[in-house]
TIBA-712310 format. One line per 2 residues: number of its first residue (from 1); their letters; for each residue x, y, z of N, C-alpha, C. Coordinates in steps of 0.2 Angstrom, whole numbers, plus 5000, padded with zeros to 4 digits. Layout:
BEGIN
NUM = A = X Y Z X Y Z X Y Z ~ ...;
// end
This chain:
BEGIN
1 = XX = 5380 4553 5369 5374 4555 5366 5374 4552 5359 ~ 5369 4549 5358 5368 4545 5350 5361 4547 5347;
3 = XX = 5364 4551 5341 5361 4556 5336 5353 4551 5334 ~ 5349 4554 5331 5342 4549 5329 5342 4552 5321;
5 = XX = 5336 4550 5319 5335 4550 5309 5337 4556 5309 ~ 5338 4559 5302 5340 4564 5300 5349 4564 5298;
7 = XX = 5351 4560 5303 5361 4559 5305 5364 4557 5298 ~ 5357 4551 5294 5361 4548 5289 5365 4552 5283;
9 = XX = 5368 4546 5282 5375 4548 5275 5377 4541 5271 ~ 5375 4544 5267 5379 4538 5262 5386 4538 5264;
11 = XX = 5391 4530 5265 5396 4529 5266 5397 4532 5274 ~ 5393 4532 5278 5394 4533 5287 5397 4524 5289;
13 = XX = 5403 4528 5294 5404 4521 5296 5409 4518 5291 ~ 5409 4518 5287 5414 4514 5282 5419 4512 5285;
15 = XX = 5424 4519 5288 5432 4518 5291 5430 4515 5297 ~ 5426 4515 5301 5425 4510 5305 5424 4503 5305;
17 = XX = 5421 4503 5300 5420 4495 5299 5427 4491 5296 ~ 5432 4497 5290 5437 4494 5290 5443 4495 5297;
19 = XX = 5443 4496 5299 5447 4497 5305 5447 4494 5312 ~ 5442 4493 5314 5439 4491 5318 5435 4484 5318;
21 = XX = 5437 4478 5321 5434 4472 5321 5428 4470 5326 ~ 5427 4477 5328 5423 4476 5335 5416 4481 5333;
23 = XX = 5417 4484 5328 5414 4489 5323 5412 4484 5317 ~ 5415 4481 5313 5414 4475 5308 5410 4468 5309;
25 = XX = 5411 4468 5316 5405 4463 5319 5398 4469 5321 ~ 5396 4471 5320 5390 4475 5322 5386 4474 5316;
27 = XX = 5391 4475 5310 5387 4477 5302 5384 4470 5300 ~ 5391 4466 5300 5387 4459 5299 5382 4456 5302;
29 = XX = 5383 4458 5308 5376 4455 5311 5369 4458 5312 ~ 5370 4463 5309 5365 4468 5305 5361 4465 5299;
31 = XX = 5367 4465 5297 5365 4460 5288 5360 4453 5291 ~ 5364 4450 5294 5360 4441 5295 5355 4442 5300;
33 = XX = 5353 4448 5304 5347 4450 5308 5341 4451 5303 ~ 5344 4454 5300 5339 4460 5294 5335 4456 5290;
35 = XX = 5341 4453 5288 5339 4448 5281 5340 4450 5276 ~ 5344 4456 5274 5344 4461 5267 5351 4465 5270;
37 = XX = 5354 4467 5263 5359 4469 5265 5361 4477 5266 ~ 5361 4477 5274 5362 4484 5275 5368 4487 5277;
39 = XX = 5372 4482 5276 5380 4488 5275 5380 4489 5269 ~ 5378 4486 5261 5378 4488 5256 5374 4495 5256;
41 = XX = 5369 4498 5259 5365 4501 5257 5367 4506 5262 ~ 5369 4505 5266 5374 4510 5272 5380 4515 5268;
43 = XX = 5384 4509 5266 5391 4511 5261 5390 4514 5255 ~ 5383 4512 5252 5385 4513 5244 5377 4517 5240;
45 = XX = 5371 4516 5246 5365 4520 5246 5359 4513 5242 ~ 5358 4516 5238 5357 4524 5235 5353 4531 5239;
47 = XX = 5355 4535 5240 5351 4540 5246 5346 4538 5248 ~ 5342 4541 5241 5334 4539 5244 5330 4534 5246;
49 = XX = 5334 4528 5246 5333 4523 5248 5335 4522 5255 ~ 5341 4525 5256 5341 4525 5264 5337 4530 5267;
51 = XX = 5337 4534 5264 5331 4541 5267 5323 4537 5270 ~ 5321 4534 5266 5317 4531 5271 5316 4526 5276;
53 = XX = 5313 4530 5278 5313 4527 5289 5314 4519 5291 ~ 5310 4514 5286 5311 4509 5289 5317 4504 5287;
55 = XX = 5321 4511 5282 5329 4509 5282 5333 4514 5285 ~ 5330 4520 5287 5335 4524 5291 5337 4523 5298;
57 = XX = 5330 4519 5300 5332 4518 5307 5336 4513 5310 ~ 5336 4507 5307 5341 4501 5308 5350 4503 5306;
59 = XX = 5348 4509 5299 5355 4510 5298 5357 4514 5302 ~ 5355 4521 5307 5358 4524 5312 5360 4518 5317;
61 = XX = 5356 4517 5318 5356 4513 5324 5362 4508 5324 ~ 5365 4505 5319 5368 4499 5316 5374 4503 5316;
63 = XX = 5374 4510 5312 5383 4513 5314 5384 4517 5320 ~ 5377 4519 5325 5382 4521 5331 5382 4516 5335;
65 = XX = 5380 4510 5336 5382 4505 5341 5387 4505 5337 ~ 5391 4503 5331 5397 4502 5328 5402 4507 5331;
67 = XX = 5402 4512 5332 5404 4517 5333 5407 4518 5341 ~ 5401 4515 5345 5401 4513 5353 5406 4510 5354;
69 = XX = 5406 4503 5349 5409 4499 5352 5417 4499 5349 ~ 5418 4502 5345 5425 4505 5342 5427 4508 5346;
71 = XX = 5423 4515 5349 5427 4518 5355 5429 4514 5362 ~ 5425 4511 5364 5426 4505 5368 5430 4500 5368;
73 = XX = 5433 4500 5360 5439 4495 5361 5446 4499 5362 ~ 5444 4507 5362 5450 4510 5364 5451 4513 5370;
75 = XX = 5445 4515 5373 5445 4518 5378 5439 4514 5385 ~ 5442 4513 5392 5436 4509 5393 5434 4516 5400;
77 = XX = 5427 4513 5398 5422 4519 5402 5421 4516 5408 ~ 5423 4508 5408 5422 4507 5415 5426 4513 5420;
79 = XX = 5431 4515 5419 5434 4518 5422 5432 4527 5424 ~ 5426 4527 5421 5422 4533 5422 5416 4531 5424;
81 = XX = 5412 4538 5427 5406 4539 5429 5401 4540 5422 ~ 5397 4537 5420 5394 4537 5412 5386 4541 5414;
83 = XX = 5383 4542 5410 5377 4541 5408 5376 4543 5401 ~ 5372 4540 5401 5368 4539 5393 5363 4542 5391;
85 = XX = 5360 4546 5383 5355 4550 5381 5356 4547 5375 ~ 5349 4546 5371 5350 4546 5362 5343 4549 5361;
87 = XX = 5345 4553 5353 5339 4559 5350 5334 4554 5349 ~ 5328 4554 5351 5322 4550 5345 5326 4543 5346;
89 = XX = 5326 4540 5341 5328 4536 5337 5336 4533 5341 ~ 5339 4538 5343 5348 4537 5345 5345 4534 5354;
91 = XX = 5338 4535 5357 5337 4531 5362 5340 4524 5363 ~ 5337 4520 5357 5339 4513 5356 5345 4512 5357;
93 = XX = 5351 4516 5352 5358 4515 5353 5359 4516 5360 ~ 5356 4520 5363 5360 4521 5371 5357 4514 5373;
95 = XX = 5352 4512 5374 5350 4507 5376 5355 4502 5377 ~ 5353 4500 5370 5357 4493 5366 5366 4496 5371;
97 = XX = 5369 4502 5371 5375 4501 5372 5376 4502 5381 ~ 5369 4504 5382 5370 4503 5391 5370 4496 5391;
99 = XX = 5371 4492 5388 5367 4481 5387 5359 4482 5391 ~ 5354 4486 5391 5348 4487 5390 5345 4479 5386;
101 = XX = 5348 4480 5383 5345 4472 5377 5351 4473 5373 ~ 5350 4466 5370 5357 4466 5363 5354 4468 5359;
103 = XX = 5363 4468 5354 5361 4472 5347 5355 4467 5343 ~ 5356 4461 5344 5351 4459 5340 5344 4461 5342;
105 = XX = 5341 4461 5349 5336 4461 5349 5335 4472 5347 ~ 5339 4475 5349 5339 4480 5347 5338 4482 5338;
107 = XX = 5341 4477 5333 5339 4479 5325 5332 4476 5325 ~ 5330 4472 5329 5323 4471 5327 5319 4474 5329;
109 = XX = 5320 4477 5335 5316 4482 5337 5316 4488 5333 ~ 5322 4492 5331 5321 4497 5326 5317 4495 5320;
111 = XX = 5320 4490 5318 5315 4488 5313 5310 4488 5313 ~ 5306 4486 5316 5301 4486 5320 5297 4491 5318;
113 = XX = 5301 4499 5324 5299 4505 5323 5300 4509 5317 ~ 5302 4508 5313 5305 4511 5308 5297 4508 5304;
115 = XX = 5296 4504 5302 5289 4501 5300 5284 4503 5301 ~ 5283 4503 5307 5276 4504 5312 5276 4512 5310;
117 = XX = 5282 4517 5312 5282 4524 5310 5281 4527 5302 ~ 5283 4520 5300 5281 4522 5291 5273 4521 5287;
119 = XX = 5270 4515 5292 5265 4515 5292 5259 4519 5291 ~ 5260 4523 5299 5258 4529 5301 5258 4533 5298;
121 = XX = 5263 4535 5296 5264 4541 5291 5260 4541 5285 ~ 5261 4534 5283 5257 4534 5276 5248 4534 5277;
123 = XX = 5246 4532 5282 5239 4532 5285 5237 4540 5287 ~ 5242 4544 5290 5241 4550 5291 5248 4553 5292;
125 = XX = 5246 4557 5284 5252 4560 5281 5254 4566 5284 ~ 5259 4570 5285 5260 4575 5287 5269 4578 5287;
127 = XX = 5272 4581 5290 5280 4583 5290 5279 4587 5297 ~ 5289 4591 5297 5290 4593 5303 5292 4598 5298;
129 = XX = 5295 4606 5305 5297 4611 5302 5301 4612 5311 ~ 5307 4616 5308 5310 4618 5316 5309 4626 5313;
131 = XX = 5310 4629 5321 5308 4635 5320 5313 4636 5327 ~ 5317 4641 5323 5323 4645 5328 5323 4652 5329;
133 = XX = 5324 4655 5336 5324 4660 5338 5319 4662 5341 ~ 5313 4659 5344 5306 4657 5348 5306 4654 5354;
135 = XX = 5302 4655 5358 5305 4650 5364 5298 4647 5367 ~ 5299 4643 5371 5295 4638 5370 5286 4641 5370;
137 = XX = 5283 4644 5376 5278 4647 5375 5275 4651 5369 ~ 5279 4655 5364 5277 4656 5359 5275 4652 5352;
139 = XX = 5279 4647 5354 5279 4641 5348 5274 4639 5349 ~ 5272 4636 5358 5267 4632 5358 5259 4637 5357;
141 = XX = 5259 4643 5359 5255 4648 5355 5254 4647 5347 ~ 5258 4648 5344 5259 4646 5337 5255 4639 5336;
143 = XX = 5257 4636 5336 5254 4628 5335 5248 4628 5337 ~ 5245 4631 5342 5238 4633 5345 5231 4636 5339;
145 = XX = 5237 4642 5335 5231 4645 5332 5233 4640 5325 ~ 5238 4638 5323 5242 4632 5314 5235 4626 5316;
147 = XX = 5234 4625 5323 5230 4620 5323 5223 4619 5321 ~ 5221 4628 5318 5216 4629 5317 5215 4626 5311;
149 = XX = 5221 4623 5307 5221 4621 5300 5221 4613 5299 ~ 5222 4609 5305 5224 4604 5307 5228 4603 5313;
151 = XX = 5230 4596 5313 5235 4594 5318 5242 4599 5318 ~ 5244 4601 5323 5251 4605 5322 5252 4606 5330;
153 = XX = 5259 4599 5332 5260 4601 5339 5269 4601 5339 ~ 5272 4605 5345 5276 4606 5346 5280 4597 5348;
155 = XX = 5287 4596 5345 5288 4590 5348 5294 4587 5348 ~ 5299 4593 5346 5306 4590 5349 5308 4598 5350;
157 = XX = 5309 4599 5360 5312 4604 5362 5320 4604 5363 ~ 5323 4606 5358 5332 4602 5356 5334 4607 5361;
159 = XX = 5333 4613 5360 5337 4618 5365 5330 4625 5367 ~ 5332 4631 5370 5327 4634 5372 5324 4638 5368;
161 = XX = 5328 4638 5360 5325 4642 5355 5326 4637 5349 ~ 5328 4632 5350 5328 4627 5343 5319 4621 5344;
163 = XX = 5315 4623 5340 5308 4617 5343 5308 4617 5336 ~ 5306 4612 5337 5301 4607 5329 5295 4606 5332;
165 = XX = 5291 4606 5326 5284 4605 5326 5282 4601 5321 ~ 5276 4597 5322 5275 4591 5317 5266 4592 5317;
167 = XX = 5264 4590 5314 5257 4587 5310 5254 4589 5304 ~ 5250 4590 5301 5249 4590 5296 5251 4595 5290;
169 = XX = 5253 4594 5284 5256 4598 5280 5253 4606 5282 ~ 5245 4605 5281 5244 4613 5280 5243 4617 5285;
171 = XX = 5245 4612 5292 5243 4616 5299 5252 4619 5297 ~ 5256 4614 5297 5262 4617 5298 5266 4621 5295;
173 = XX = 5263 4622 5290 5264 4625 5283 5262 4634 5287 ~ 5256 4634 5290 5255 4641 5294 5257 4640 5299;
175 = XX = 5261 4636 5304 5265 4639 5309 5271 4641 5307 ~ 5273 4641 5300 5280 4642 5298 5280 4648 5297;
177 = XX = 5274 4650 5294 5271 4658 5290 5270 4664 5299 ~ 5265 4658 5303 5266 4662 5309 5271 4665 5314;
179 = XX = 5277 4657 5312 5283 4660 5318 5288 4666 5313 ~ 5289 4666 5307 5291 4670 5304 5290 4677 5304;
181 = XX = 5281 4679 5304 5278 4685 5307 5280 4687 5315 ~ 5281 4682 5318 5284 4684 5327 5290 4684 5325;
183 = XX = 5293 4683 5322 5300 4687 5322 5307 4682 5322 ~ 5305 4675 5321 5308 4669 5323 5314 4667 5315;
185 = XX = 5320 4669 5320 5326 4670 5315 5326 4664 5307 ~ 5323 4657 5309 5323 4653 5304 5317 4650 5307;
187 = XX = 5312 4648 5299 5306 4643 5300 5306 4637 5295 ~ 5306 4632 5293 5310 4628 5287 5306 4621 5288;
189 = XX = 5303 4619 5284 5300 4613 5285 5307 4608 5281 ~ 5305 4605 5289 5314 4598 5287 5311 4592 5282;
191 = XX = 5316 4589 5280 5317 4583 5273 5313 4577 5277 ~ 5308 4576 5280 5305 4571 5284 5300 4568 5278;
193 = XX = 5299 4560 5282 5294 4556 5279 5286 4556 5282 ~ 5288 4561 5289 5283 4560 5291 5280 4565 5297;
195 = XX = 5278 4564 5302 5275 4569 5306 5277 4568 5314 ~ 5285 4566 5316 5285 4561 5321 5285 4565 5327;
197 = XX = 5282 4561 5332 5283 4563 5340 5274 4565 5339 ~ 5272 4565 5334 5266 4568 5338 5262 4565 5338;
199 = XX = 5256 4568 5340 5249 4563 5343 5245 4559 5334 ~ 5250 4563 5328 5247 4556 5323 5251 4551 5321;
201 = XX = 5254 4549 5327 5261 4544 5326 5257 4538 5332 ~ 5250 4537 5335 5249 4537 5340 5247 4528 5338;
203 = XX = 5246 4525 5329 5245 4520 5328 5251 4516 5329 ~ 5256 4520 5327 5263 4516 5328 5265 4513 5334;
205 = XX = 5263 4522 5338 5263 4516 5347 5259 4511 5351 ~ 5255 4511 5347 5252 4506 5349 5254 4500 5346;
207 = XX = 5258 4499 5341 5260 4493 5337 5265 4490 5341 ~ 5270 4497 5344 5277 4496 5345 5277 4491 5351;
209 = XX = 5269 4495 5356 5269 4493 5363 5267 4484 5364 ~ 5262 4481 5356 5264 4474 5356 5268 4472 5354;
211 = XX = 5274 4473 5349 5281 4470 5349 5283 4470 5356 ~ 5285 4475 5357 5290 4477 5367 5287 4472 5370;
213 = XX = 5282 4470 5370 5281 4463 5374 5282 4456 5372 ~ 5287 4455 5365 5290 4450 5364 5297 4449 5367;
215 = XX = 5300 4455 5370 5306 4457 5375 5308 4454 5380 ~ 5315 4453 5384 5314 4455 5391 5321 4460 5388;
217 = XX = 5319 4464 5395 5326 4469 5396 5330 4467 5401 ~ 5336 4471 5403 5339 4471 5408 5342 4478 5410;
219 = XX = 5340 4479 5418 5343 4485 5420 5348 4488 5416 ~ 5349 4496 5414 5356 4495 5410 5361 4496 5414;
221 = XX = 5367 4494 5411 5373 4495 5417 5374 4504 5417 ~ 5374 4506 5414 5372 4514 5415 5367 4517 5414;
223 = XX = 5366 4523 5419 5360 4524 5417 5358 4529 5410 ~ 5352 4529 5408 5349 4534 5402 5343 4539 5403;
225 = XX = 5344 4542 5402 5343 4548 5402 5337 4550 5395 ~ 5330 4548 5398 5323 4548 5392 5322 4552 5389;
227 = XX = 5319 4549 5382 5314 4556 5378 5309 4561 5381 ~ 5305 4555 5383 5299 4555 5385 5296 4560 5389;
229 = XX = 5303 4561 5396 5303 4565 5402 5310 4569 5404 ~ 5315 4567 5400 5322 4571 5404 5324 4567 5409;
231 = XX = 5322 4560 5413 5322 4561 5418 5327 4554 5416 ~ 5332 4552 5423 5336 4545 5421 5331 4540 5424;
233 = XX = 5334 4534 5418 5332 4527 5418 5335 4523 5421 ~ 5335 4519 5425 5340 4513 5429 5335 4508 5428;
235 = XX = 5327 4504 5427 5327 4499 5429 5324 4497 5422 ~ 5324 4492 5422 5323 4485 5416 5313 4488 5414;
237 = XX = 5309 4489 5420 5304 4487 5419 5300 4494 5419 ~ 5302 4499 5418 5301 4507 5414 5304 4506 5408;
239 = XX = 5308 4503 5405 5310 4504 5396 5305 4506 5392 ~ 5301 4498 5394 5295 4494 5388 5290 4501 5387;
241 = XX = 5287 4505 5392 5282 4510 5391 5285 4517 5390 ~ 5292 4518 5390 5294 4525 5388 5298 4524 5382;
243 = XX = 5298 4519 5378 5298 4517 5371 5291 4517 5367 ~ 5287 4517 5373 5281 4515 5367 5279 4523 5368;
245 = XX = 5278 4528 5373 5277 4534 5374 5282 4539 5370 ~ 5289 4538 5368 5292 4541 5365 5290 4545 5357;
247 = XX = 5286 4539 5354 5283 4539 5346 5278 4544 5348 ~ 5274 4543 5352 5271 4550 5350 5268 4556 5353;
249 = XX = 5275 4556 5359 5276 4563 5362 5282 4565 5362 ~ 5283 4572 5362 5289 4575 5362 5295 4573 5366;
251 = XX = 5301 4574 5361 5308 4574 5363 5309 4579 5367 ~ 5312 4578 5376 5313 4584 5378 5321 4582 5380;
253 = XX = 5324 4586 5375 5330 4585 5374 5334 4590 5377 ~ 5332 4594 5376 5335 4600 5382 5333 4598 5387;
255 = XX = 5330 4597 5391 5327 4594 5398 5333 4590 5399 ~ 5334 4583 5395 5338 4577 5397 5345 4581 5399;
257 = XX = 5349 4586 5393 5354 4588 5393 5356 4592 5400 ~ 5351 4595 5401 5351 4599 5406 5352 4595 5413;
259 = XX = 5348 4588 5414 5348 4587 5418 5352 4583 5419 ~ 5358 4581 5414 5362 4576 5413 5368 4580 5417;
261 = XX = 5368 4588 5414 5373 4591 5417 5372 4592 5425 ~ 5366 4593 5425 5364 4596 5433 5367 4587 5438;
263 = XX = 5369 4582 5435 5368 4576 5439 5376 4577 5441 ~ 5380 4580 5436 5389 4580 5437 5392 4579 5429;
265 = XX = 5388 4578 5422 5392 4577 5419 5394 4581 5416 ~ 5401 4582 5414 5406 4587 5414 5407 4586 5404;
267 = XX = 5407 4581 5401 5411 4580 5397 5406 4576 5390 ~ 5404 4577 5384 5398 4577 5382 5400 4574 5375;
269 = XX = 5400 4567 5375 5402 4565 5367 5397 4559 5364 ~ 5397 4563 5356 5391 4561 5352 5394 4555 5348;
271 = XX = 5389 4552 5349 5395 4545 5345 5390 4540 5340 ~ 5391 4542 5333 5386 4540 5328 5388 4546 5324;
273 = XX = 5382 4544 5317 5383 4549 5313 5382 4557 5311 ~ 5387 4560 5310 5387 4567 5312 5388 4570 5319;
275 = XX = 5386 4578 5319 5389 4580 5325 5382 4586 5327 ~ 5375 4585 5326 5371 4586 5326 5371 4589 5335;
277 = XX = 5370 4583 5337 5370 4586 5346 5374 4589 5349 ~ 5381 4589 5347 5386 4594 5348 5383 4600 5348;
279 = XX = 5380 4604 5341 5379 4609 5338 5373 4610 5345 ~ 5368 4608 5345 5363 4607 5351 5366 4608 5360;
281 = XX = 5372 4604 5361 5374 4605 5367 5377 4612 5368 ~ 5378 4616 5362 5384 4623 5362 5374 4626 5364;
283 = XX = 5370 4626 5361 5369 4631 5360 5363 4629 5367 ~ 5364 4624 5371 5360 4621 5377 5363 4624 5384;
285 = XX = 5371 4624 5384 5376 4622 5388 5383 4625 5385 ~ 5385 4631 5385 5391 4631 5383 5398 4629 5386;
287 = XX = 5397 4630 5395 5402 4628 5399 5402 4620 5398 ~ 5399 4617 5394 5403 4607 5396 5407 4608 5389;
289 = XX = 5412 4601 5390 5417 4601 5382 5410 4596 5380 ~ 5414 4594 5373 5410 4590 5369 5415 4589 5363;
291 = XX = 5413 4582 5364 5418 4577 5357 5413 4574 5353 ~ 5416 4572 5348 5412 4567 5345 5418 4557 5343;
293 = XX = 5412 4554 5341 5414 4548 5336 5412 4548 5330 ~ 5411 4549 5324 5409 4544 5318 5414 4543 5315;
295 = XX = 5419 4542 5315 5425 4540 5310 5432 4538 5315 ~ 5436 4535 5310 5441 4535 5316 5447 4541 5316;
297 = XX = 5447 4546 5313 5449 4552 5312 5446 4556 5320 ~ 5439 4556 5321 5435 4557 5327 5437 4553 5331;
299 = XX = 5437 4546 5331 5438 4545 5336 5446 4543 5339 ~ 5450 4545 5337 5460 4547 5337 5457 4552 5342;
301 = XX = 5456 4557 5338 5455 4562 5343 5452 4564 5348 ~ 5446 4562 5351 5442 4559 5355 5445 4557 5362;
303 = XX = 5449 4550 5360 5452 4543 5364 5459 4549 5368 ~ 5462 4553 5363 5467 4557 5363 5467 4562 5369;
305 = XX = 5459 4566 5367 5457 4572 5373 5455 4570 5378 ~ 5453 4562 5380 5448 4561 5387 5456 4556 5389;
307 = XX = 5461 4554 5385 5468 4551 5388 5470 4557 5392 ~ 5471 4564 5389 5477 4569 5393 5472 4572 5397;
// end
């Protein structure tokens, strides 16, 4: 599983890049794709500078392939039955680490979106709020009457009572007041730049869908497990449209999780920064284990539990 925005940290990755030479080549090649120096602003910040999108997505994405490919030089998955899922954003990462497309064409492509979504945001402004302790029906009631104020749609189902909704300040602003009057344990508008997964993200997808045709893909060697649908991906020529559908429709994350476990997988590790999906898996799935990667502390231990 590979985490999307929100994961970042000033100094992610560090001990990876010093540790790791198969980690250390990912960053550099970051930097000479970019054109700007993005291990320096990964390791050293300044936050708010990484907090915005069309630097936070190339940097997620640049530390958990690092991360991918660090656990990889320790443990080989050949030897296992794999499949792939990444949040939002951590889709790319699974991609890029199924070999979907290389890291190069994968940092342009973030980049890319990172731009295009920051674009949009700033053409029609807006934020997200998750709301816990609701399940899906009632939130999407919720967002029904908030949208009497504006845009306000449901758009990342992370678990059966964790939902985020996103569009406009003042629609969301009263589905936070509404879900709280229905009784919903937490309602919180998140540190977001913008309003994503929803139908006002829908300039960016069309931007992203003429990039994705400067691409070619390749079947991934395992399969992924989409935003878009929940549903697994195996062929080269479904990527390009459920990349471009992803921006401004919902993440059905509990979908994917669920049917990841329903296909045989037993064993669940988040590899990139933080341990966000972990926290998601418990409250999705309690019977599977679940590990993590972002450091080499994580991954010691990791290598250690999937070794015995």
């Amino acid at each position: 599983m590979f985490p999307g925005q929100g994961a970042q940290a000033v100094g992610m990755g560090r001990g990876l890049y010093e540790a790791y030479a198969a980690a250390k080549e990912v960053f550099e090649s970051a930097n000479e794709v970019l054109g700007f120096d993005l291990k320096k602003l990964i390791f050293e910040g300044p936050e708010e500078t990484l907090k915005l999108t069309q630097y936070t997505q190339p940097a997620v994405f640049a530390v958990s392939v690092a991360a991918f490919r660090a656990f990889t030089s320790r443990f080989n998955i050949e030897n296992c039955e794999c499949v792939f899922a990444g949040h939002s954003l951590g889709e790319y990462s699974a991609l890029c680490s199924a070999e979907a497309f290389s890291l190069q064409d994968g940092l342009r492509l973030v980049k890319a979106r990172g731009e295009f979504i920051q674009q949009a945001s700033s053409q029609h402004p807006g934020t997200m709020a998750a709301i816990i302790g609701l399940d899906k029906q009632k939130v999407e009631e919720i967002c029904k009457k908030a949208g009497l104020s504006g845009i306000c749609e449901a758009v990342n189902f992370n678990s059966s009572e964790q939902i985020v909704v996103a569009g406009s300040r003042d629609a969301v602003n009263q589905a936070i007041a509404l879900a709280t009057e229905a009784g919903a344990s937490k309602a919180v508008i998140l540190n977001v730049s913008g309003p994503f997964h929803s139908s006002l993200m829908t300039s960016a997808a069309e931007m992203m869908r003429i990039e994705l045709t400067k691409y070619k893909f390749s079947n991934p060697k395992y399969p992924v497990y989409t935003n878009c649908d929940g549903a697994k991906t195996a062929l080269a020529l479904e990527i390009s449209e459920k990349l471009v559908t992803q921006i401004s429709h919902p993440v059905l994350w509990d979908t994917s999780i669920k049917n990841m476990a329903a296909s045989g997988a037993e064993t669940f590790i988040e590899i990139g920064p933080g341990r966000v999906l972990c926290g998601l898996l418990r409250r999705i799935d309690k019977s599977r284990k679940f590990l993590n990667v972002e450091d080499s502390a994580s991954l010691d231990k990791t290598v250690v539990a999937l070794t015995a």
